[in-house]
SEGU-304530 format. One record per residue (C-alpha): x, y, z; residue in one letter. Coordinates in nm, 3 decimals. Layout:
<rs>
       c1       c2       c3  type
        X        Y        Z     a
...
</rs>
This chain:
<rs>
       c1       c2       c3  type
    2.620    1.739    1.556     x
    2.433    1.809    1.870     x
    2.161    1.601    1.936     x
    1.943    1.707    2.249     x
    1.648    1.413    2.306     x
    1.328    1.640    2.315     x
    1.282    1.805    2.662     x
    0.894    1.795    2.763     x
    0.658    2.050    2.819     x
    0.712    2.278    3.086     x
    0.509    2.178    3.403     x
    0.328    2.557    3.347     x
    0.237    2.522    2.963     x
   -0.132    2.506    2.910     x
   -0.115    2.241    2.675     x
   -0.497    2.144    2.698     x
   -0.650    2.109    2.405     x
   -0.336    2.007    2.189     x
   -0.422    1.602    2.211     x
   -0.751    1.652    2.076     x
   -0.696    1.878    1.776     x
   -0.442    1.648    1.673     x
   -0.674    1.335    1.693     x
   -0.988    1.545    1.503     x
   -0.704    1.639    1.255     x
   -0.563    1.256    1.206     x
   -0.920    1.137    1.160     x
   -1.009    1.398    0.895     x
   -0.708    1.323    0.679     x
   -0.692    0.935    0.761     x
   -1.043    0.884    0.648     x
   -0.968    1.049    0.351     x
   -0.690    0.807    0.261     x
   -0.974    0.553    0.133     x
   -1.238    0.757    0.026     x
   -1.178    0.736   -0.333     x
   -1.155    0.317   -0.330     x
   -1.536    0.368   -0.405     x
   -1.556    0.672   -0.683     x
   -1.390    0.461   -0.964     x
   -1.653    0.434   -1.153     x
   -1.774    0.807   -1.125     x
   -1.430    0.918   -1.177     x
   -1.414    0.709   -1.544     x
   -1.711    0.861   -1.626     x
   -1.624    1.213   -1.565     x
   -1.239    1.220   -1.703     x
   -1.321    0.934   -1.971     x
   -1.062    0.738   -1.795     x
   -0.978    0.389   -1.788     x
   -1.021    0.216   -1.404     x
   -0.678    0.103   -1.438     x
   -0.594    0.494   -1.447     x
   -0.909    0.609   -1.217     x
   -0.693    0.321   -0.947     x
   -0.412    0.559   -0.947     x
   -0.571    0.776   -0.730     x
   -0.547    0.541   -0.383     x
   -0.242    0.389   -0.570     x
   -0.052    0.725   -0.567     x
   -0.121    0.798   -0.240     x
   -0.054    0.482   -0.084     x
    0.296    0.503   -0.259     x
    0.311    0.882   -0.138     x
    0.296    0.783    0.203     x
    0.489    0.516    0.225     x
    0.791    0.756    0.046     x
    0.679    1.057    0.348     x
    0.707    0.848    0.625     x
    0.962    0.700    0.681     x
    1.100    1.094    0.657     x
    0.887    1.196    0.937     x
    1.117    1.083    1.204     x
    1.359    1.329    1.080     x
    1.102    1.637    1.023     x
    0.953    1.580    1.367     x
    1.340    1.603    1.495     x
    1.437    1.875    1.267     x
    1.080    2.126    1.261     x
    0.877    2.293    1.556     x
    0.561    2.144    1.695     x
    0.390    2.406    1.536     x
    0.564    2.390    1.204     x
    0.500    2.027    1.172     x
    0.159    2.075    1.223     x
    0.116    2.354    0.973     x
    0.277    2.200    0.727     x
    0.067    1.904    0.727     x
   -0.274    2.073    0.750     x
   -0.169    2.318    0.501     x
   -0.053    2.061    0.221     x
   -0.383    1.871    0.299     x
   -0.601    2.160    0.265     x
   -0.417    2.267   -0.076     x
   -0.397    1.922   -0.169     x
   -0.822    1.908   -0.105     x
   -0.878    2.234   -0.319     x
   -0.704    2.146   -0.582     x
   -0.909    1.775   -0.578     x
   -1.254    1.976   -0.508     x
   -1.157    2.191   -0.865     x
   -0.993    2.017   -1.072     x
   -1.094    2.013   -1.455     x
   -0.860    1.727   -1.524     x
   -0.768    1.420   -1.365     x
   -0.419    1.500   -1.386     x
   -0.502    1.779   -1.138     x
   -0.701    1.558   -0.978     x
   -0.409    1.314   -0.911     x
   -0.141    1.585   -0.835     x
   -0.402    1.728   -0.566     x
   -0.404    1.298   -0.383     x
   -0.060    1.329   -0.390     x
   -0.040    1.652   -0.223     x
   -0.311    1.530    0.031     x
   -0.058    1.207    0.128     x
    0.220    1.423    0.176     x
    0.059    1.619    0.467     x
   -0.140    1.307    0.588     x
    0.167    1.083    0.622     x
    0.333    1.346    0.884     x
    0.029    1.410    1.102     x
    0.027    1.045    1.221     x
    0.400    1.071    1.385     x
    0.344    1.402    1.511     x
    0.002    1.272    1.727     x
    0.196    0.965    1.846     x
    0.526    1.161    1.953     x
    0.304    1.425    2.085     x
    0.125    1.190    2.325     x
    0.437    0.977    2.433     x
    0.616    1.331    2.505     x
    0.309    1.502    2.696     x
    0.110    1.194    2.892     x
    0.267    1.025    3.188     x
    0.331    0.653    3.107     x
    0.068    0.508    3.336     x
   -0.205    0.701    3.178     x
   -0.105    0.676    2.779     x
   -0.276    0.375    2.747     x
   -0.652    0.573    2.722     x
   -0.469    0.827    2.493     x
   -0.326    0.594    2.245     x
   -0.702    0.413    2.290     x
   -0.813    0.731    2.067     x
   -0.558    0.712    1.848     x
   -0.650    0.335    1.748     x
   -1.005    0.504    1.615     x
   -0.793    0.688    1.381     x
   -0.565    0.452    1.257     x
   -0.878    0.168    1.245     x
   -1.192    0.332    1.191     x
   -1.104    0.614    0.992     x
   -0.997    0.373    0.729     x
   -1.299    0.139    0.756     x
   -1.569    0.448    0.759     x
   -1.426    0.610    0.443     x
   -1.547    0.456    0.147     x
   -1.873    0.460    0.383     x
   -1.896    0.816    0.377     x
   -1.776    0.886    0.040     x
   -2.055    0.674   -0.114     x
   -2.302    0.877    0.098     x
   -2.207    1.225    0.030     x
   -2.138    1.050   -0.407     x
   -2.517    0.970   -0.358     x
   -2.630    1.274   -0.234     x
   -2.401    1.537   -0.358     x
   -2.175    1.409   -0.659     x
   -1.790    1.326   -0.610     x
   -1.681    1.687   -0.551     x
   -1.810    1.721   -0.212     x
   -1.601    1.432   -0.125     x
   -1.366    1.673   -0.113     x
   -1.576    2.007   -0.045     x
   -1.716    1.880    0.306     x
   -1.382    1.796    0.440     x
   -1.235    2.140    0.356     x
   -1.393    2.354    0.564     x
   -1.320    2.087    0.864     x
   -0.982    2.046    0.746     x
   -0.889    2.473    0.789     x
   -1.113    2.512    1.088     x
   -0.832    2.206    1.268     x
   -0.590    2.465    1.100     x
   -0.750    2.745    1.295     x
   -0.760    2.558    1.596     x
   -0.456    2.479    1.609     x
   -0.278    2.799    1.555     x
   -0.499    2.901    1.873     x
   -0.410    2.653    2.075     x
   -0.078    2.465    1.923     x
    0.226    2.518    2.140     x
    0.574    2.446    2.069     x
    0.740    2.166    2.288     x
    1.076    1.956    2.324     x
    1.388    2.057    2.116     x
    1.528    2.073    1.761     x
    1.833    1.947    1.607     x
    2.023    2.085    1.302     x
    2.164    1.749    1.167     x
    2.157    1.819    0.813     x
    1.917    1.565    0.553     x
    2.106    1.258    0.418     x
    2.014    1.253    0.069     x
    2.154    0.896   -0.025     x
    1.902    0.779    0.222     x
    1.613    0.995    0.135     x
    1.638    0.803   -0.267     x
    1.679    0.496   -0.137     x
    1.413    0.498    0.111     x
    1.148    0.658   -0.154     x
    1.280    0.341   -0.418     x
    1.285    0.096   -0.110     x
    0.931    0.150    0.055     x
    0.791    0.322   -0.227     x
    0.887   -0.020   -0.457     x
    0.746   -0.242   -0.227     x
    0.487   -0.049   -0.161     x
    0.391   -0.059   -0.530     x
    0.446   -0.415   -0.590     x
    0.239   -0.497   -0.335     x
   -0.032   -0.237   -0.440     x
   -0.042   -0.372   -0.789     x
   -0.080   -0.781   -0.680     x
   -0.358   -0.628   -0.501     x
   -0.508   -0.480   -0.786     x
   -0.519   -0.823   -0.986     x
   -0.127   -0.849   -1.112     x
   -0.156   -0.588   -1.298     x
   -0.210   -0.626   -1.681     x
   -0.096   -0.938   -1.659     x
    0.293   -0.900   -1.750     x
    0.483   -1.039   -1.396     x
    0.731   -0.783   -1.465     x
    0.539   -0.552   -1.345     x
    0.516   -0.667   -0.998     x
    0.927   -0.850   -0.992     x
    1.086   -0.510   -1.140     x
    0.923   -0.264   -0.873     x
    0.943   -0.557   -0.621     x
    1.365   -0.658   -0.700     x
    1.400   -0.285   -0.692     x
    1.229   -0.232   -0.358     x
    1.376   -0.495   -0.175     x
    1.763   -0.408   -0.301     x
    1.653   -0.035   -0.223     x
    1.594   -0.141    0.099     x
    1.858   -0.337    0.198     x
    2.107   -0.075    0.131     x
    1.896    0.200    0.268     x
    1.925   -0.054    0.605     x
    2.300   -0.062    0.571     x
    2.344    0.293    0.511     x
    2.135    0.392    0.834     x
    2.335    0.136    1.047     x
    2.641    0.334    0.969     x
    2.466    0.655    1.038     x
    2.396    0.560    1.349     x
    2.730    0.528    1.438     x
    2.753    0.934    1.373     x
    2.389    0.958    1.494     x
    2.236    1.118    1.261     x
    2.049    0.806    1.091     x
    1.733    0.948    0.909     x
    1.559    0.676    1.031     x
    1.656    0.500    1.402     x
    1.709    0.116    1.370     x
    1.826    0.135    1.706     x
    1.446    0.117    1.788     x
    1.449   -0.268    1.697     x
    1.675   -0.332    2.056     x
    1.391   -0.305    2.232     x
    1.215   -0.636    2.283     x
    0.861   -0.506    2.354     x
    0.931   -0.258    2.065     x
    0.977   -0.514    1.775     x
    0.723   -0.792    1.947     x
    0.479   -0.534    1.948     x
    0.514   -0.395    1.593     x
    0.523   -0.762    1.499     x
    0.165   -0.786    1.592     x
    0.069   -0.526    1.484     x
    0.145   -0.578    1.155     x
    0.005   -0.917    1.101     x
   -0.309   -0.832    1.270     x
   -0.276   -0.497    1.040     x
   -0.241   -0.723    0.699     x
   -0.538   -0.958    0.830     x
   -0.786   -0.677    0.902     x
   -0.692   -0.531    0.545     x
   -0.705   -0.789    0.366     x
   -0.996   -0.958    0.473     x
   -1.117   -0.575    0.419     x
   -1.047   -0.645    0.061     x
   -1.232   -1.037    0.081     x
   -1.553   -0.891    0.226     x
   -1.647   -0.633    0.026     x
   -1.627   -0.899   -0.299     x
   -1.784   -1.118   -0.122     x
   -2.089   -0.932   -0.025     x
   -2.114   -0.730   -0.390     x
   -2.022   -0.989   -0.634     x
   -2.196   -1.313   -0.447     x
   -2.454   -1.174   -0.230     x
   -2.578   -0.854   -0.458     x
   -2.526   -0.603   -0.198     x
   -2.454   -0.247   -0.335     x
   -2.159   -0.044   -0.231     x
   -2.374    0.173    0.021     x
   -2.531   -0.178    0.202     x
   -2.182   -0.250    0.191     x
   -2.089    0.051    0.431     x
   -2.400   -0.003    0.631     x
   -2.268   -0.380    0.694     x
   -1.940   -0.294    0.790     x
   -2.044    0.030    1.004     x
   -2.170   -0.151    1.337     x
   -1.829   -0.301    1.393     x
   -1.622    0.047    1.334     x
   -1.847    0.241    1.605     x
   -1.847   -0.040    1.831     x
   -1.444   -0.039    1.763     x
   -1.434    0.335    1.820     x
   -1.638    0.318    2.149     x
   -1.366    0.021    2.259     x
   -1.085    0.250    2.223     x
   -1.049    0.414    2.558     x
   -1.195    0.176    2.719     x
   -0.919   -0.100    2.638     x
   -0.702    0.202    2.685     x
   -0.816    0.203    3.063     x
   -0.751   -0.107    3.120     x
   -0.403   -0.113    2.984     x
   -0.308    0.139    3.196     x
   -0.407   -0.147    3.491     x
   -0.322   -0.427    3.340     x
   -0.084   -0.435    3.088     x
   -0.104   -0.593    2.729     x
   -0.089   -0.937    2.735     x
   -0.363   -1.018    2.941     x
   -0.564   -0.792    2.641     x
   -0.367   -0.854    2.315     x
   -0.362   -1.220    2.345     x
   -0.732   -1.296    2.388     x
   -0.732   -1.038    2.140     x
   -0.549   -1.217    1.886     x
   -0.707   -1.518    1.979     x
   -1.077   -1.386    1.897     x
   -0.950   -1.298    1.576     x
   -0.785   -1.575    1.475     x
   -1.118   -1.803    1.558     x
   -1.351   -1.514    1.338     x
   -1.143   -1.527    1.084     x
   -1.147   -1.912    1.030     x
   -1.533   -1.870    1.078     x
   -1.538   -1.646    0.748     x
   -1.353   -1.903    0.611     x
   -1.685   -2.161    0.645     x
   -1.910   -1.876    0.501     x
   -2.129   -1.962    0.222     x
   -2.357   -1.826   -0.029     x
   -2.684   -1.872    0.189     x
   -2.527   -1.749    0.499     x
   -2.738   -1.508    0.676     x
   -2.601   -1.173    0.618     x
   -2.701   -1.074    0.998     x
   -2.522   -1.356    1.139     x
   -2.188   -1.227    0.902     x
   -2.284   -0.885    1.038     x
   -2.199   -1.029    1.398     x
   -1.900   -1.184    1.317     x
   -1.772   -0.891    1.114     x
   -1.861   -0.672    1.454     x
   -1.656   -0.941    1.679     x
   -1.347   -0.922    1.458     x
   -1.333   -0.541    1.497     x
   -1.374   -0.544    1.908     x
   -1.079   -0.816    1.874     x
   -0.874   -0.570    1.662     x
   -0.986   -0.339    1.922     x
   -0.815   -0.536    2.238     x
   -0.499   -0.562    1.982     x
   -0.417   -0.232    1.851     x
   -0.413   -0.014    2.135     x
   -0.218   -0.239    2.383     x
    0.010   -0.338    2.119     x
    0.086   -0.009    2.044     x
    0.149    0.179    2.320     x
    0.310   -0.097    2.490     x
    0.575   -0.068    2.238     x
    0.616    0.303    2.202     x
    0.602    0.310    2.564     x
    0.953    0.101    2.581     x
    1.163    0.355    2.354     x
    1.355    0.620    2.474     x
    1.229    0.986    2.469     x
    1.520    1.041    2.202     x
    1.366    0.776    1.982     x
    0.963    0.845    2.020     x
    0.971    1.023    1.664     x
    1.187    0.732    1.471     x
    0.930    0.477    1.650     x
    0.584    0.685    1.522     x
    0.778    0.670    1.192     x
    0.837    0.300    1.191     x
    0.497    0.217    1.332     x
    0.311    0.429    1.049     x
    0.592    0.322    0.726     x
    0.558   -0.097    0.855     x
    0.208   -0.057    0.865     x
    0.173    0.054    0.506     x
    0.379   -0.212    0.405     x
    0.177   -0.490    0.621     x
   -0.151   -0.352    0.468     x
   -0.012   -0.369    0.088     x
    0.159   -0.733    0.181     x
   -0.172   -0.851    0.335     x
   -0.406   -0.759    0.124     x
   -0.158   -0.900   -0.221     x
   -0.150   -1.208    0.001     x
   -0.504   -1.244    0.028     x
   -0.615   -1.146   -0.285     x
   -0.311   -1.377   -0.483     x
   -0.468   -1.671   -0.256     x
   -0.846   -1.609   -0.364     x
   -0.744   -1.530   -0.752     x
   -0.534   -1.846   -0.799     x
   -0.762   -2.075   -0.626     x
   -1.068   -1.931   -0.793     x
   -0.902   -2.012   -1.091     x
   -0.767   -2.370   -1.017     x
   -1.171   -2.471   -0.929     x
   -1.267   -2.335   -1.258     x
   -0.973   -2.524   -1.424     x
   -1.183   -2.790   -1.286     x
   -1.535   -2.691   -1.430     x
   -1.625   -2.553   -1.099     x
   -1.935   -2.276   -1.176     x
   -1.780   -1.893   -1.117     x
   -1.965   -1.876   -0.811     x
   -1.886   -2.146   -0.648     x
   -1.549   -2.097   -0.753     x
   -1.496   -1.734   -0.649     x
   -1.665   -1.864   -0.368     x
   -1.390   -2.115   -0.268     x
   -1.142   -1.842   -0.363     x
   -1.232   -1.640   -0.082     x
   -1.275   -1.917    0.182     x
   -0.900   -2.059    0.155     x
   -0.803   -1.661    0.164     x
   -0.992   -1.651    0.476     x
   -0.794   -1.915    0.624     x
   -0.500   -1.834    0.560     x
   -0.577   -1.524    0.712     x
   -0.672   -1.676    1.062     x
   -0.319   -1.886    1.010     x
   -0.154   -1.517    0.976     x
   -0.343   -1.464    1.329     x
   -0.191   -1.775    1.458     x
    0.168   -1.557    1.433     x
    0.038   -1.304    1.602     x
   -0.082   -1.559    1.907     x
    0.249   -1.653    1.976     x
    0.406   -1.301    1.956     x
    0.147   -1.156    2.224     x
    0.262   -1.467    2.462     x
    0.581   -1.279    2.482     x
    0.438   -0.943    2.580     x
    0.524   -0.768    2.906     x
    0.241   -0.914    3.178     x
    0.269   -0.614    3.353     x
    0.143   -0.211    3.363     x
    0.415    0.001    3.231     x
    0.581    0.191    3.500     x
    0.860    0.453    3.470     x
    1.112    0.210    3.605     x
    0.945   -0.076    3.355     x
    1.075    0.154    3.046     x
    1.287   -0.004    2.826     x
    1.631    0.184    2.670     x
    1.839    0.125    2.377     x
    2.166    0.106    2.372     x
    2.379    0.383    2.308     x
    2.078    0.570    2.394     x
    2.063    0.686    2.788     x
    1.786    0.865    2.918     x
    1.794    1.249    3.101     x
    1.674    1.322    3.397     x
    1.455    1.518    3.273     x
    1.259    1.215    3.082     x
    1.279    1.008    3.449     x
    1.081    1.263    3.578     x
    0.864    1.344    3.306     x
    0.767    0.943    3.302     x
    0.717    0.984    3.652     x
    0.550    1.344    3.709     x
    0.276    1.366    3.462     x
    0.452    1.692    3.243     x
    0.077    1.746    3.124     x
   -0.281    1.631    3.223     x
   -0.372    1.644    2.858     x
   -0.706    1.482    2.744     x
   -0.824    1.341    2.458     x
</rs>
């Protein structure tokens, strides 16, 4: 097999414009990924469904994605820019129709599934595109827009889907973010261009099943802990779980070997970087924190304090803009500084909010929460984006689509092991106090504080990670490389030369 490392855009290609179509794109279809979290109870009405089968509809695409991903390394490798892109806007915008019609939730479900497949790809493809257009010394303001996607689009979902319920009925969940999503297909068939190389290495398929049963199992396991334990039976979370983890393993064996031949479907080789697997440490215990104290709060504030879903959004929506606005900034100053002098104050913040949630009570003023909750997303804000790029930024060009893919498939994995963490904390507990003739309030109540805490323990891991970060800007000689993986000239001077001035 011929494997050429993707060559970067020619110093004449107008590539302005590409960055942000793929960042307006990633938003759309990453705030979609929790917009239905809030619509059970619309959804049960409307299908005469039970929640247990409304839940299916984040389930299945939580599970979709974390079976697609992993795979993207290989599509980016094997499909043009423009392909890529295509394909993910157009299975989103099917997948939407088909959710915006649908006379039965079976449809319904089949079109969620549809939508993950094309949202799981766009992700990789906006990372690798940024690492293979921007110079290293200015992707840190870049990737600073991509942490709005991968942060706020999440947080400001079930925001905006309770809205446009309220207003419009559940339909135009999906009706609004139609016409945006083929208008970004539009866009980018006007502007898209084609850039680095293909290869033909030909689809393992013994790693395709196992990676769908590894991730996919664990993925599930996770999902349904989440969820409660399920019905109740623990063999629904060991099965999926023993089957995920074996899975696993031997889809981690099987890519060691065909790396030897390189043509792995996913690159382990990755993991020799240092700043690589430090940073993607971090980021996915600060990733399982943030999501499952997303899961906490939102109890918390309904259940004990009588807020409705829509006060709800309005609570949490100071600390996504302010988050959002953070972005480039933080990316700035990476770009000058480097990331530990940002991650590990970072880190630190966090860890010290989250323990403060954990001394919450029911008569705590809901505007002193409201600050806290707005703290802990500007600390996730000096985390993500330093974290991130610092560790893309240390692969080789040959391996920028393999490390999108591993950022985007750990991350699902550290949101579902967070929030079953959490959750399995405040349920058993909650349960122990009442054992004890606790009242259910208090109870719940003392549920969620030890979940908070162990959450701020969690950020305690990520303290002594970020002490091992790089102290220092990246530079093109600062660029760490894999073995058996040696960089071109051509990706010496596209660190160097700033291939494109493309903004975001």
């Amino acid at each position: 097999m011929t494997d050429s490392p993707p060559s970067s855009a020619p110093a004449t290609q107008d590539t302005r414009g590409i960055i942000p179509i793929l960042l307006l794109s990633a938003f759309v279809l990453i705030l979609n990924e929790t917009t239905m979290s809030v619509a059970v109870p619309r959804l049960m009405e409307a299908f005469s469904v039970e929640a247990t089968t409304a839940q299916w509809l984040t389930t299945a695409f939580l599970l979709t994605m974390a079976v697609v991903i992993p795979l993207s390394g290989f599509i980016l490798q094997r499909l043009t820019t423009r392909s890529v892109f295509f394909l993910s806007l157009g299975l989103f915008s099917t997948g939407t129709l088909l959710c915006a019609l649908a006379p039965a939730f079976s449809l319904l479900l089949l079109g969620r599934i549809i939508q993950a497949s094309g949202t799981a790809v766009m992700m990789p493809l906006l990372m690798t595109t940024v690492l293979t257009l921007v110079p290293i010394n200015r992707r840190g303001v870049v990737m600073g827009n991509i942490s709005i996607v991968i942060a706020v689009a999440p947080a400001l979902g079930p925001t905006a889907s309770g809205l446009i319920q309220d207003a419009l009925g559940w339909r135009w969940v999906f009706g609004l973010v139609l016409p945006i999503a083929l208008t970004m297909l539009v866009a980018g068939a006007l502007r898209l261009k084609n850039f680095g190389e293909t290869t033909k290495a030909p689809v393992d398929l013994p790693s395709v099943v196992l990676s769908a049963f590894g991730f996919g199992g664990l993925v599930y396991a996770l999902t349904q802990i989440g969820e409660g334990f399920g019905d109740g039976n623990i063999g629904n979370l060991l099965v999926p779980l023993a089957v995920g983890v074996v899975a696993l393993g031997l889809f981690v064996r099987r890519q060691i070997a065909l790396q030897k031949e390189d043509r792995p479907l996913l690159d382990l080789r990755t993991f020799r970087s240092r700043t690589f697997t430090l940073a993607l440490g971090i980021m996915m215990v600060a990733f399982g924190a943030l999501l499952g104290s997303g899961i906490l709060l939102p109890i918390y504030l309904q259940d004990l304090r009588g807020l409705t879903p829509a006060q709800t959004g309005l609570f949490v929506m100071p600390g996504g803009i302010i988050m959002g606005l953070m972005g480039p900034l933080v990316g700035r100053l990476y770009d000058k500084v480097g990331p530990r002098v940002l991650v590990l104050p970072g880190v630190s913040v966090l860890a010290v909010l989250l323990f403060a949630f954990s001394r919450a009570g029911l008569d705590t003023p809901l505007v002193m929460l409201v600050v806290l909750y707005t703290g802990l997303m500007m600390a996730i804000g000096f985390t993500f984006t330093p974290t991130m790029t610092a560790g893309l930024n240390s692969l080789a060009r040959q391996q920028y689509s393999h490390g999108s893919a591993l950022v985007g498939t750990l991350q699902q994995v550290a949101g579902g092991a967070g929030t079953a963490l959490l959750v399995t904390v405040m349920a058993v507990r909650g349960a122990s106090l009442s054992g004890r003739g606790v009242g259910a309030e208090e109870a719940q109540m003392g549920g969620i504080e030890l979940a908070f805490m162990v959450a701020s323990v969690l950020a305690l891991v990520a303290i002594a990670l970020a002490t091992m970060l790089p102290g220092r800007p990246p530079t093109a000689d600062t660029v760490e490389v894999s073995a058996d993986v040696e960089p071109s000239d051509e990706e010496l001077l596209a660190s160097e030369g700033g291939v494109s001035q493309a903004r975001a």
